[in-house]
N, C-alpha and C positions, 0 to 999 in steps of 0.2 A: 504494500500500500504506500501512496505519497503521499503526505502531509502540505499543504501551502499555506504561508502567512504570508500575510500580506500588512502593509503598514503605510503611513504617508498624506492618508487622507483627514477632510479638516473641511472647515469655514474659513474662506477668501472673500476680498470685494474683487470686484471686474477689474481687469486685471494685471490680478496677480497671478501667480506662481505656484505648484504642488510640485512634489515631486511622490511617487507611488513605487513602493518594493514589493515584489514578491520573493521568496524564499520556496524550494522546494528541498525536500528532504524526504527519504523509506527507502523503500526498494527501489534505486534509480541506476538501470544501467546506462543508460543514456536520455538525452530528453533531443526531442525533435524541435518542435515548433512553441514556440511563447508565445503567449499575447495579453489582451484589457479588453474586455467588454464592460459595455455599461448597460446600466437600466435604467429610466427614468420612472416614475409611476406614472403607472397606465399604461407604458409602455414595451413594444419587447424590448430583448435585451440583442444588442447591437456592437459588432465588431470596432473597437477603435484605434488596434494598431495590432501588428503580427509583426515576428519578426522568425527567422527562420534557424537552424542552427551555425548556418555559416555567414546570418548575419543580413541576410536580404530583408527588407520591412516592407509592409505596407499598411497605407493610413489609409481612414474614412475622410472623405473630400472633407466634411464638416470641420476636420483637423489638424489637417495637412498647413505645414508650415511655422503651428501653434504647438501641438507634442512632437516629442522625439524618445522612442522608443530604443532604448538599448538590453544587453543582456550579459551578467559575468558567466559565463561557462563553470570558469571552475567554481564559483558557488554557489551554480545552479540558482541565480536569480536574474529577474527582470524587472527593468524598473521603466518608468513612464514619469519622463518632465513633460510639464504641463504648463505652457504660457500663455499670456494675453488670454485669460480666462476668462468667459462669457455666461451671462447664469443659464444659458440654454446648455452648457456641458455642465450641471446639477444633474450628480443620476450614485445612483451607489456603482459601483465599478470594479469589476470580476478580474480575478487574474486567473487563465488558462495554460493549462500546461499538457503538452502529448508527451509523455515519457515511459519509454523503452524497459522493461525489468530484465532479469537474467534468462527468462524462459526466450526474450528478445519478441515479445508480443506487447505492442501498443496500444495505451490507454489513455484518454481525457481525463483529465481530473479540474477542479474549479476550485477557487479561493472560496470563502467565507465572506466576500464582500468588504469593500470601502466606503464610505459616504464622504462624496465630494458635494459642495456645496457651495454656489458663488452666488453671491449676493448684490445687487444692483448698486 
């Protein structure tokens, strides 16, 4: 099993600046693909940046230019800076992780959520 924490999120005004960790930790032989979805209420929950293991990204147009997604390998985290924050990016915000175990069969696993929150 993997474990993710995730850390980072808060109350901002418009904008400012977040920056968002995730940690992954268990059974990891490798991990593939990271990313951050978000949810807003009432809404689904929506990809807002991927990045891959060698490091390719991609962002939701709504984002692009404003976060910048990166990833430490060796300790199996990813993080999401977040600028010129806007309060339409209010949403609690998932970390996702595909990671490999020793059987070398791939699995999804999800954060527990962040609440980012930006205020007018």
């Amino acid at each position: 099993q993997v474990q993710l924490v995730e850390s980072g999120g808060g109350l901002v005004q418009a904008g400012g600046s977040l920056r968002l960790s995730c940690a992954a930790s268990g059974s990891i032989f490798s991990i593939n693909a990271m990313g951050w979805y978000r949810q807003a209420p009432g809404k689904q929950r929506d990809m807002v940046a991927t990045i891959t293991r060698y490091g390719l990204t991609n962002y939701a147009d709504s984002v692009k230019g404003r976060f910048t997604i990166s990833r430490d390998n060796a300790r199996n985290t990813v993080y999401l800076q977040m600028n010129s924050l806007k309060p339409e990016d209010t949403a609690v915000y998932y970390c996702n992780v595909r990671a490999v175990d020793a059987r070398i069969v791939e699995n999804v696993f999800w954060g527990q959520g962040t609440q980012v929150t930006v205020s007018s």
